[in-house]
LUMLO-253556 format. One line per field, with one value per residue (C-alpha): y, z, x; residue number from 1. Coordinates in nm, 4 decimals. Example, Ala and Ser with C-alpha at 12.3 -4.5 7.8 and 13.67 -1.06 7.14 Angstrom:
py <- [-0.4500;-0.1060]
pz <- [0.7800;0.7140]
px <- [1.2300;1.3670]
mivex <- [1;2]
//
This chain:
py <- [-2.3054;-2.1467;-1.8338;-1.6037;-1.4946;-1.4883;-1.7899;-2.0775;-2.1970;-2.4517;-2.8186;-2.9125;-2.7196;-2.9708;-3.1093;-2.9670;-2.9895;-2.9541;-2.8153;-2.7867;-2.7086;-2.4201;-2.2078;-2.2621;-2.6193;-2.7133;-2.3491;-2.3479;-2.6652;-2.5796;-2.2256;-2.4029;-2.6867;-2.3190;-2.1395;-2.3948;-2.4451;-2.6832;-2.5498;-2.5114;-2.4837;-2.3755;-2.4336;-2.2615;-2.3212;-2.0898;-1.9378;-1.9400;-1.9576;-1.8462;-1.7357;-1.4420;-1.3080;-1.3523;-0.9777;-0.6987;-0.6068;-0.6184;-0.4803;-0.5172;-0.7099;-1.0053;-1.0638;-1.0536;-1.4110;-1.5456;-1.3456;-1.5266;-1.8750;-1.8291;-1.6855;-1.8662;-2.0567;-1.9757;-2.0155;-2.1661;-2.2087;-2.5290;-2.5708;-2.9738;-2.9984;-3.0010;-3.3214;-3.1457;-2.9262;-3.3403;-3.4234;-3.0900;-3.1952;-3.5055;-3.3520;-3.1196;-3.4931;-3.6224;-3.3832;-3.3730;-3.5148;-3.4570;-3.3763;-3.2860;-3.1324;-3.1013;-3.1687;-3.3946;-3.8112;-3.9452;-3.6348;-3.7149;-4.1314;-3.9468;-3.7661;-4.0734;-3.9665;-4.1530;-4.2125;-4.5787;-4.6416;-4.4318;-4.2200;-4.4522;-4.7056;-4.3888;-4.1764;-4.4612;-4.2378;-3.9664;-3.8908;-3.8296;-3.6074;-3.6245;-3.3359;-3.3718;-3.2922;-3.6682;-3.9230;-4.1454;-4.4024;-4.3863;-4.1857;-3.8506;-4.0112;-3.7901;-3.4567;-3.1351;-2.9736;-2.6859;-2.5565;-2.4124;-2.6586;-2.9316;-2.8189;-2.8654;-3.2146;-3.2954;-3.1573;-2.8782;-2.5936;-2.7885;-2.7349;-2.3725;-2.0858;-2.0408;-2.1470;-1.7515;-1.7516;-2.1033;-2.3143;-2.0791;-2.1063;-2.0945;-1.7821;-1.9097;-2.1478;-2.3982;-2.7561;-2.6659;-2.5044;-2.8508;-3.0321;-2.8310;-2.9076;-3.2906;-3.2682;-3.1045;-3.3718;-3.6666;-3.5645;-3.5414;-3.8833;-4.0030;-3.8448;-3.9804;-4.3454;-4.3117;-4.2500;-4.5576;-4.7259;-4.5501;-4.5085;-4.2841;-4.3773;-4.1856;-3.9582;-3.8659;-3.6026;-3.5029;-3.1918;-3.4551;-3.6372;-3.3254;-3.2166;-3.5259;-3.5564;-3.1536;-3.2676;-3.3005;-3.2836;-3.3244;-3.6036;-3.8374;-3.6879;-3.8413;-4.1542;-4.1955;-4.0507;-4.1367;-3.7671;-3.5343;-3.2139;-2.9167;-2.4994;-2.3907;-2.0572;-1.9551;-2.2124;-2.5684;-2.8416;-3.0001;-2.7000;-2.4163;-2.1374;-2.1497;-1.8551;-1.5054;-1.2575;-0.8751;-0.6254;-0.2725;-0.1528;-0.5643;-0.9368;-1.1216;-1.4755;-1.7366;-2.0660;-2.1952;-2.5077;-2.6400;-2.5880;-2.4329;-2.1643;-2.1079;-2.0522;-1.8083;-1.6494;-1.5753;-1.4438;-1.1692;-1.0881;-1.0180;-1.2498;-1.6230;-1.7249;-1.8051;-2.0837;-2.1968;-2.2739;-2.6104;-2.5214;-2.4731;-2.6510;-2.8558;-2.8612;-3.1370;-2.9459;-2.5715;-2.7508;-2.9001;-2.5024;-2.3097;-2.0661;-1.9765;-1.9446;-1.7261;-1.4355;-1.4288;-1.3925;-1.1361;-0.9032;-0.9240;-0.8012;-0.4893;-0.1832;-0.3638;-0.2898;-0.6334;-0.6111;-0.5099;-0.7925;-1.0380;-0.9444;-0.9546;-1.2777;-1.4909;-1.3445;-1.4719;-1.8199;-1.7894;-1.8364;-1.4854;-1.2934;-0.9803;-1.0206;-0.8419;-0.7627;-0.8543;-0.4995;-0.4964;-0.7940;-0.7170;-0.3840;-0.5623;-0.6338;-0.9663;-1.0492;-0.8555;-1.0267;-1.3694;-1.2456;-1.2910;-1.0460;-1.0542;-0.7352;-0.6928;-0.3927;-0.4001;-0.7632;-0.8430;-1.1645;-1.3895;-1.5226;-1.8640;-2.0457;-2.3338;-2.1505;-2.3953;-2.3023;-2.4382;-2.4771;-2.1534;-2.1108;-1.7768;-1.5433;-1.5798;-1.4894;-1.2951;-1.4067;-1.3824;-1.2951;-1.5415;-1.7505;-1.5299;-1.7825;-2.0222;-1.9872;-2.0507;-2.3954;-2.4926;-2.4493;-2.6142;-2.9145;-2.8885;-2.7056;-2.4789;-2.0611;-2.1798;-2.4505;-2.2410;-1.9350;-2.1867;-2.3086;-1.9504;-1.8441;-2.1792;-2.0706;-2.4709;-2.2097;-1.8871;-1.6026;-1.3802;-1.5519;-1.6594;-1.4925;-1.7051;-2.0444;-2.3278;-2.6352]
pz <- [-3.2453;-3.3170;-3.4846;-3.1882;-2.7825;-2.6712;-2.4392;-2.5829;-2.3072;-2.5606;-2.4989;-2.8539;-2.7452;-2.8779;-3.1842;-3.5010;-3.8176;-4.1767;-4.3489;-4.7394;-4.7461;-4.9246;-4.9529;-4.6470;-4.4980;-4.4187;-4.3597;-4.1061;-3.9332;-3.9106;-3.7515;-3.4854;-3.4006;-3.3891;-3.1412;-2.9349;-2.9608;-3.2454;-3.4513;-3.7850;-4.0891;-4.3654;-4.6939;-4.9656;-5.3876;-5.5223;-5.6395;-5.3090;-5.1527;-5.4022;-5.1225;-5.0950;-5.3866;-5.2808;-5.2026;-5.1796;-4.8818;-4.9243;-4.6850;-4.8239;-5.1352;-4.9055;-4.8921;-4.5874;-4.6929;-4.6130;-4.2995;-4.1154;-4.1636;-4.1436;-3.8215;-3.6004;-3.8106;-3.9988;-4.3468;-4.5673;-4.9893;-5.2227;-5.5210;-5.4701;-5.8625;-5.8526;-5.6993;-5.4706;-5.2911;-5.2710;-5.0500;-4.8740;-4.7621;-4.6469;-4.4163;-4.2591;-4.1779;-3.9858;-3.7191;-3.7930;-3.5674;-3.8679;-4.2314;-4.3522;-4.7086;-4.9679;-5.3081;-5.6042;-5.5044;-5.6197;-5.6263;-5.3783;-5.5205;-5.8865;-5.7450;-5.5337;-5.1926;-5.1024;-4.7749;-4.8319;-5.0925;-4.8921;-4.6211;-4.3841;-4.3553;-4.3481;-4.0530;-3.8052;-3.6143;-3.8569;-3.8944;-4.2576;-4.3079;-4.6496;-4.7069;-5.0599;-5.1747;-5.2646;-5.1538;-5.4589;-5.4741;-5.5740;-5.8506;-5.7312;-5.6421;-5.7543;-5.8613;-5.7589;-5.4770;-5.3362;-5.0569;-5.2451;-5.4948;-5.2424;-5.0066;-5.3185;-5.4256;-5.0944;-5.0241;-4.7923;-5.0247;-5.0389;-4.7313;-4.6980;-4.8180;-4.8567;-5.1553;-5.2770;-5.3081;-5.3922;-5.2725;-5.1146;-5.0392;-4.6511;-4.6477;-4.4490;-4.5968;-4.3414;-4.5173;-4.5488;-4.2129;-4.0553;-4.2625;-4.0859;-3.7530;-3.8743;-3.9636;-3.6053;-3.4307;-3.6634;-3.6091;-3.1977;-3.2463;-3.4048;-3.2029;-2.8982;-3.0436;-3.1274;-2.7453;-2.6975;-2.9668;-3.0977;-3.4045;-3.6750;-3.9933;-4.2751;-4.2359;-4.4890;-4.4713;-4.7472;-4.7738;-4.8800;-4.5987;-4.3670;-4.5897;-4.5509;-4.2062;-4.1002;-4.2591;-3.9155;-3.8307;-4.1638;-4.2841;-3.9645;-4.0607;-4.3851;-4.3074;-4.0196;-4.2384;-4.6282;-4.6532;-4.8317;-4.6580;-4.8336;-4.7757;-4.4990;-4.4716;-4.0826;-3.9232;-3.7576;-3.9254;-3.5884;-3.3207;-3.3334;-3.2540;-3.3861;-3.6484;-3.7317;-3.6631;-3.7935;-3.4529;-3.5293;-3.5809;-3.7255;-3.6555;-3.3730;-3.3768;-3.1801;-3.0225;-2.8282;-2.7633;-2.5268;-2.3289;-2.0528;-2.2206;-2.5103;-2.2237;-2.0292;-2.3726;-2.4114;-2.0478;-2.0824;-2.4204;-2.2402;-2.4146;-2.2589;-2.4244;-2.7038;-2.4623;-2.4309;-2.7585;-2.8473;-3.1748;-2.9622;-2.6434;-2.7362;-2.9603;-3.2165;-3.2214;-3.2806;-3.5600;-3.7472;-3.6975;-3.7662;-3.9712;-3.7693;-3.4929;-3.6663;-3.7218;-3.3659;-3.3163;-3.5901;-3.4579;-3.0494;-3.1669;-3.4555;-3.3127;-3.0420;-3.0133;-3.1116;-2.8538;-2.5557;-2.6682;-2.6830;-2.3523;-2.1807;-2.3102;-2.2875;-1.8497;-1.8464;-1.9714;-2.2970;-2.6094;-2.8273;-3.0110;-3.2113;-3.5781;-3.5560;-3.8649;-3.8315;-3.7698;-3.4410;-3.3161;-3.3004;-3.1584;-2.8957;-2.5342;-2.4568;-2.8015;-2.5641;-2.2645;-2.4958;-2.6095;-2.9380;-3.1065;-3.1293;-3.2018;-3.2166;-3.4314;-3.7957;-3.7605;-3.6440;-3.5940;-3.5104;-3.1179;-3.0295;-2.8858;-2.7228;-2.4005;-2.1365;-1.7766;-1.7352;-2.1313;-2.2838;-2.6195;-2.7904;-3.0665;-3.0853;-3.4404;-3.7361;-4.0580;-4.2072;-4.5379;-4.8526;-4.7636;-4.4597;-4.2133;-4.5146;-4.4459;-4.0297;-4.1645;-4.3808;-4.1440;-3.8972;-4.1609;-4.1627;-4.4874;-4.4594;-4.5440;-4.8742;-4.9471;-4.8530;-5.0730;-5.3639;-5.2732;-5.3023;-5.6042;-5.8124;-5.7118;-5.5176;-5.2334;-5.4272;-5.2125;-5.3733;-5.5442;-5.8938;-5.9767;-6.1769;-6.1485;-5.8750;-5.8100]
px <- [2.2543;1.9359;2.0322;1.8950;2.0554;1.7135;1.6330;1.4315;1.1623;0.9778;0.8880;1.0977;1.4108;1.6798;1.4663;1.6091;1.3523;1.4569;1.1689;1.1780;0.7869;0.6489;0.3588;0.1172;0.0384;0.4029;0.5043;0.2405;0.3399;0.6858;0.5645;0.3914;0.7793;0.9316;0.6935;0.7442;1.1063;1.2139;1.5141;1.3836;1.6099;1.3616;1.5466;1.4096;1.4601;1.6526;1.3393;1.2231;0.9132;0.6131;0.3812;0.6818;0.5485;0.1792;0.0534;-0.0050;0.0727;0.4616;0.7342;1.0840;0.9526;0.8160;0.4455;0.2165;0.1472;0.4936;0.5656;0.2080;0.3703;0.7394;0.8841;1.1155;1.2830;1.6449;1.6620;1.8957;1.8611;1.9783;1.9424;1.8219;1.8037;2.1768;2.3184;2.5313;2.3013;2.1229;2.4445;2.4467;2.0943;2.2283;2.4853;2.1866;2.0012;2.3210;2.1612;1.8492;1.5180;1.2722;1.2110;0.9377;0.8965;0.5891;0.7156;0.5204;0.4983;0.8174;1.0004;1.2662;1.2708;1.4071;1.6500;1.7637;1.7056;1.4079;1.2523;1.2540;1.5372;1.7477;1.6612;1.5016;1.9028;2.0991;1.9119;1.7298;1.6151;1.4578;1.1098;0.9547;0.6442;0.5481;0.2746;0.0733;-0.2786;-0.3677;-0.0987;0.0640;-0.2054;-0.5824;-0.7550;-0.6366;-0.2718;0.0001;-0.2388;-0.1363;-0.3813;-0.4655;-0.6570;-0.9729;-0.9535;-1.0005;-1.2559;-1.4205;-1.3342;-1.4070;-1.7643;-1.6906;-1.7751;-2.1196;-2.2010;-2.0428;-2.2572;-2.6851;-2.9095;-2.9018;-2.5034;-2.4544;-2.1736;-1.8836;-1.5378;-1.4331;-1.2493;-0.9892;-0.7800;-0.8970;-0.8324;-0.4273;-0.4198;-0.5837;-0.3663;-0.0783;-0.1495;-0.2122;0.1416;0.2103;0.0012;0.2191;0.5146;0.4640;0.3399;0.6461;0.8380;0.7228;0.6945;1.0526;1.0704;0.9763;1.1214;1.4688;1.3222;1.1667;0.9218;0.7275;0.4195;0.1990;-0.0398;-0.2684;-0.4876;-0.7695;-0.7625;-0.7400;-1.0628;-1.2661;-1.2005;-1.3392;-1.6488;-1.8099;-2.1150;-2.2297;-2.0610;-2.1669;-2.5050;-2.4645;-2.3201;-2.6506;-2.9127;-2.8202;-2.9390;-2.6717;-2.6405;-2.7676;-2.6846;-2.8068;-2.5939;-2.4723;-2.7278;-2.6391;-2.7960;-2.8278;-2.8599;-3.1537;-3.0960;-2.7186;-2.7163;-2.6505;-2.9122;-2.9344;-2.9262;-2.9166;-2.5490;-2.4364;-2.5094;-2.4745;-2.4167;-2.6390;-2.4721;-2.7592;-2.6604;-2.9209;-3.3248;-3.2243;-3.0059;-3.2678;-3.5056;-3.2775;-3.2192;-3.5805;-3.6565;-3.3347;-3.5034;-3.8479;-4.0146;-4.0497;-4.3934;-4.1266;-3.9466;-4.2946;-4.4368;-4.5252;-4.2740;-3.9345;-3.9794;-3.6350;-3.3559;-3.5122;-3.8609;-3.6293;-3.4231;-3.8023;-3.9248;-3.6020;-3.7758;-4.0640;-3.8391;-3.5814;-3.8821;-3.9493;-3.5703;-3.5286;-3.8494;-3.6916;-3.2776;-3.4035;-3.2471;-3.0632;-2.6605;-2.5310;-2.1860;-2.3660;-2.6588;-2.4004;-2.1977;-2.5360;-2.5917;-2.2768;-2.2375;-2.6014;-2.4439;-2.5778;-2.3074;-2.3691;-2.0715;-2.1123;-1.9599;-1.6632;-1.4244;-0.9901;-0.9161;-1.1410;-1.0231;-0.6527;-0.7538;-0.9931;-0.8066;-0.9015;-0.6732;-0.3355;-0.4670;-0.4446;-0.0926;-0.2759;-0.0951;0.3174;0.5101;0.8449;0.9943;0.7676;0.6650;0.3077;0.1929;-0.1235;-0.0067;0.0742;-0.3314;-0.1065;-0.0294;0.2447;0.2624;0.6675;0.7481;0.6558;0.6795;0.8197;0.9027;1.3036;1.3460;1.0972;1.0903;1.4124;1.5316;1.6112;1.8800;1.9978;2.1286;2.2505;2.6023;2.5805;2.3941;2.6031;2.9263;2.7138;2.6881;3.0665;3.1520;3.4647;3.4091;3.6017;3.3225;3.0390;3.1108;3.1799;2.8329;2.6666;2.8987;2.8196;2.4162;2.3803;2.3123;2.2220;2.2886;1.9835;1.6440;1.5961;1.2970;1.0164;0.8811;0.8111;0.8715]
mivex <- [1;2;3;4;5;6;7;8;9;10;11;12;13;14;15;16;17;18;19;20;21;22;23;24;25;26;27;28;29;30;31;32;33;34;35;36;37;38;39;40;41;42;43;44;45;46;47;48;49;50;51;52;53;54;55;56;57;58;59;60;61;62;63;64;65;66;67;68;69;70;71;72;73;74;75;76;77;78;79;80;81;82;83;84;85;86;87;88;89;90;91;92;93;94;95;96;97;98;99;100;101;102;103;104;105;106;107;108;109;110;111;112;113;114;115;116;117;118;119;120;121;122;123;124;125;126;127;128;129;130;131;132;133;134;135;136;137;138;139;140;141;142;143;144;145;146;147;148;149;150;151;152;153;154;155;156;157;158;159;160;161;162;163;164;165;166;167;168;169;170;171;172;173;174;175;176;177;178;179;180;181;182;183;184;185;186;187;188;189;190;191;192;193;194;195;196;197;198;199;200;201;202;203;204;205;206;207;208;209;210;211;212;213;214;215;216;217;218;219;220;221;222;223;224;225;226;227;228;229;230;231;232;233;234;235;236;237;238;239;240;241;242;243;244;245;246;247;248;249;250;251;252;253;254;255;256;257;258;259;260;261;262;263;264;265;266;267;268;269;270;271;272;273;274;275;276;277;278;279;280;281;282;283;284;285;286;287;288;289;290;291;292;293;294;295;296;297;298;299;300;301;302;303;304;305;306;307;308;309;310;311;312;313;314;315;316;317;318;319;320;321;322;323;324;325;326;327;328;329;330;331;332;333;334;335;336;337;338;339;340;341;342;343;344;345;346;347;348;349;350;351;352;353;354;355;356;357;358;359;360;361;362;363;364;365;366;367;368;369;370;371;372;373;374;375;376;377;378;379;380;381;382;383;384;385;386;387;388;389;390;391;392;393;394;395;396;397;398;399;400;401;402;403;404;405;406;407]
//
């Protein structure tokens, strides 16, 4: 079952996924198995998620926060402090292709349901996706992390931001979202090696490693050059002219990646003596001379309309995008004509970007409230009505949250 009638198209129809992640990273993963099919059983603490309590906005007391990461999937509570909600679990994994869950390094080992101690004789076939901020080993092994904190242990707030403001958080918690679509990418990996071989094995995902590996270009600059990367605000420390530039109504954004669209660039602009100086004539010579080249910019786009600019540019062949703000985007039509916005009753959601001609994925079910499909699970798992409103009554399967704390 999949807790919906409406027809699932996706390529992981047939996978089931127990997901006891929280907050966003794992959330996010399992969003992206359930767009495309998977069966997700998201079992929540009995405090539940935090990230429900992570707004304003709110509608019906659940945050804007959880609602972007958690549709299509049902969702179940247990108690896992509590060694019978442990063997509950246990009965979900007779069925289950994957697990995947985000709590502290040895977490699951002290409760006695460890991947290798236990998990990996029992289920064969499973496949474990252990998401953390550091791994167990090494001099960060076993700290807590989180996204802001590590895109600045891991030099990407160094490169993010100019020398007025100083390093600068990305303002979209890229490093967990990456790390959520390295658990996407892991688990399709396993899952077809077990394809191949009958059999599952243990992933593990960190939001360092997701961090140090986005640190492109500028970390194989480093590792060529022995020169660290310093702020250079919107620009490309390889690519000139790839920057923001002040029109007359907002910015526009340069991507001009190489000659012959700088020179096309310039000759739309009315002004090709600028393709032709000695200072710009290619990429290396634009990078040396970014400066002098960014006045000449900044005289020919004051007092031009930055959208039409940029549509004139990019059917000309040359990359340009006005800077537009969320609220514009979602309004715009090429974000419909993506189906980049889902709607269904109140709920509003980012689309699905992974678009499949025969296996389309879907919106089947909106987030769901705590614990709401908890009892169809559990009778799924083979409890009896009698065992599963013990469960909820004794709070291993608390029909309403605890309020306060984490894990």
């Amino acid at each position: 079952m999949d807790g919906t009638s409406k027809p699932n198209t996706g390529a992981l129809a047939g996978i089931r996924v127990i997901d006891l992640t929280r907050v966003l990273g794992g959330p996010y993963a399992t969003q992206i198995l359930g767009d495309h099919g998977a069966d997700v059983v998201k079992v929540e603490p009995p405090q539940g998620d935090e990230v429900r309590d992570w707004g304003p906005p709110f509608r019906d007391g659940t945050a804007s926060y959880f609602v972007g990461v958690n549709r299509n999937k049902r969702l179940a509570a247990l108690d896992l402090a509590k060694p019978e909600a442990r063997e509950a679990l246990m009965r979900l994994l007779e069925t289950a292709d994957v697990l995947i869950h985000n709590f502290k390094s040895g977490t699951l080992e002290k409760w006695g349901i460890g991947y290798e101690e236990v998990l990996k004789a029992r289920f064969p076939k499973l496949i474990y996706c252990h998401i953390t901020g550091f791994g167990a080993s090494g001099p960060y092994g076993g700290l807590p992390g989180y996204d802001a904190a590590v895109q600045a242990m891991a030099g990407l707030m160094s490169i993010n931001g100019s020398r007025q403001s100083g390093p600068m958080r990305m303002g979209t918690p890229l490093v967990d979202l990456g790390m959520g679509m390295n658990a996407v990418i892991g688990i399709l990996l396993a899952l077809h090696d077990r394809h191949r071989t009958g059999l599952g094995q243990a992933i593990d995902i960190t939001l360092y490693d997701s961090a140090v590996a986005l640190l492109h270009p500028q970390g194989a600059n480093y590792l060529m050059s022995g020169k660290v990367p310093q702020l250079i605000g919107n620009a490309h420390p390889n690519i000139s002219p790839y920057d923001s530039f002040r029109c007359g109504d907002r910015h526009i954004f340069l991507a001009v990646g190489n000659d012959r669209q700088f020179r096309k660039m310039c000759e739309m602009m009315g002004a090709p003596q600028i393709a032709d100086d000695p200072r710009f004539t290619d990429n290396a010579k634009r990078v040396a001379n970014r400066d002098a080249l960014r006045a000449e910019l900044e005289t020919l786009f004051a007092g031009r309309d930055a959208a039409r600019l940029a549509d004139e540019l990019a059917r000309n062949g040359v990359p340009a995008g006005a800077v537009m703000d969320i609220g514009e985007v979602m309004a715009h039509p090429h974000t419909r004509e993506r189906e980049m916005l889902l709607e269904e009753g109140e709920y509003r959601g980012t689309g699905i970007p992974v678009k499949m001609s025969r296996s389309k994925p879907s919106l089947r079910m909106v987030p769901r409230p705590f614990n709401a499909d908890g009892a169809e699970v559990l009778r799924e798992a083979g409890y009896s009505e009698e065992e599963v409103a013990r469960l909820q009554e004794t709070g291993i399967s608390p029909r309403q949250r605890r309020k306060g704390g984490g894990e």
